[in-house]
C-alpha positions as CSV (number, residue, x, y, z in Angstrom):
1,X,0.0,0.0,0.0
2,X,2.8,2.0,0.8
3,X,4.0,2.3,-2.7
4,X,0.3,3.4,-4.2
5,X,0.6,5.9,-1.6
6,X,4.0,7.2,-2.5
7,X,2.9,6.9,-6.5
8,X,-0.3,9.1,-5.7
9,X,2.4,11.8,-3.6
10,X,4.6,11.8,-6.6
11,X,1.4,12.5,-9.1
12,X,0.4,15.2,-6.4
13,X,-2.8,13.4,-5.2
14,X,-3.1,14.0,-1.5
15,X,-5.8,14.9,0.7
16,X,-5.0,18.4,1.8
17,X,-4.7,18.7,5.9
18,X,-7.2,22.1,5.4
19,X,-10.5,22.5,3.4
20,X,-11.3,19.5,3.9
21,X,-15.3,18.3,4.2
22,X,-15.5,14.2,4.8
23,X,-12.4,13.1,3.5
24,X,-10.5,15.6,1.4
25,X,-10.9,13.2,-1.9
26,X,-12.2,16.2,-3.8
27,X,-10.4,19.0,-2.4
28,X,-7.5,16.8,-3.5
29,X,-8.3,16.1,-6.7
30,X,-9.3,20.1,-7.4
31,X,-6.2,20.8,-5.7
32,X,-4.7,18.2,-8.0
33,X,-6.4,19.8,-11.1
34,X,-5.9,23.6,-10.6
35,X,-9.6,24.0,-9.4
36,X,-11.0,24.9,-6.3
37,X,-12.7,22.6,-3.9
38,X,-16.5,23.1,-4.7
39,X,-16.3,23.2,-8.2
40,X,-14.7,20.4,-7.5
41,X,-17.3,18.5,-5.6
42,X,-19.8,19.9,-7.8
43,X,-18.3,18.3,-11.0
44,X,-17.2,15.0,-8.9
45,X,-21.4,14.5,-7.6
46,X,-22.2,15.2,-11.6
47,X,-19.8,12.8,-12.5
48,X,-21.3,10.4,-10.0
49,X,-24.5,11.3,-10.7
50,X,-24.1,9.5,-14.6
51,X,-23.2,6.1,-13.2
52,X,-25.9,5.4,-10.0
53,X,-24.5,3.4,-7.0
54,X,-20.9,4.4,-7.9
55,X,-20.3,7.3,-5.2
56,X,-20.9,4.3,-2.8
57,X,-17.3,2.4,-4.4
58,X,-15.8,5.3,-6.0
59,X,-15.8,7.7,-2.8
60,X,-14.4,5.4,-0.3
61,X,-11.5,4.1,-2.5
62,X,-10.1,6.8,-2.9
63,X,-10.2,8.0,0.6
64,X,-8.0,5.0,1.1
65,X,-6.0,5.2,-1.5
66,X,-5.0,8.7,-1.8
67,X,-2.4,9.8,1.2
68,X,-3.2,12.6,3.6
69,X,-0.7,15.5,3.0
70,X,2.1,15.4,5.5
71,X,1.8,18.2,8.0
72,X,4.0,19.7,9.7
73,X,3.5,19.7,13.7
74,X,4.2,22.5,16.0
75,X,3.8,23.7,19.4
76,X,1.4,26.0,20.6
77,X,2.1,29.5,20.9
78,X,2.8,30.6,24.3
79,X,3.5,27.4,25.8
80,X,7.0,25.4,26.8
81,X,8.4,22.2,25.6
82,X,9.9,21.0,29.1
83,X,12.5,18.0,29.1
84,X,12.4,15.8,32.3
85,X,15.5,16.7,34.3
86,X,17.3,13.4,36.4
């Protein structure tokens, strides 16, 4: 799985850590595409729409198969990263 995963990160087909609505499929693919995310989702339900019972397969899939995009954690402003002293 790893390696579908690092084949979608190379293509640029991540789920985006931010405007995301369920599962960031289609913000991924508009972000993917050069769209924004509700045209995105608009043209994705259309697309859906021509093949009935497909957004039940299609959807999930590629929540799975496309990686989340790797974010970067840090620590809250204002607070201190203590280390245990001996």
């Amino acid at each position: 799985m790893e390696t579908v995963h690092q084949s979608m990160r190379q293509q640029g087909l991540v789920r985006p850590a931010r405007g995301r609505v369920l599962g960031g499929v289609c913000a991924g693919l508009g972000q993917r595409f050069g769209i924004d995310p509700w045209p995105a989702r608009l043209l994705f339900i259309l697309i859906l729409l021509l093949i009935p019972g497909s957004q039940i397969l299609v959807y999930p899939i590629l929540w799975i198969i496309m990686p989340a995009e790797p974010v970067a954690v840090t620590p809250p402003a204002g607070t201190m990263w203590a280390t245990p002293v001996d």
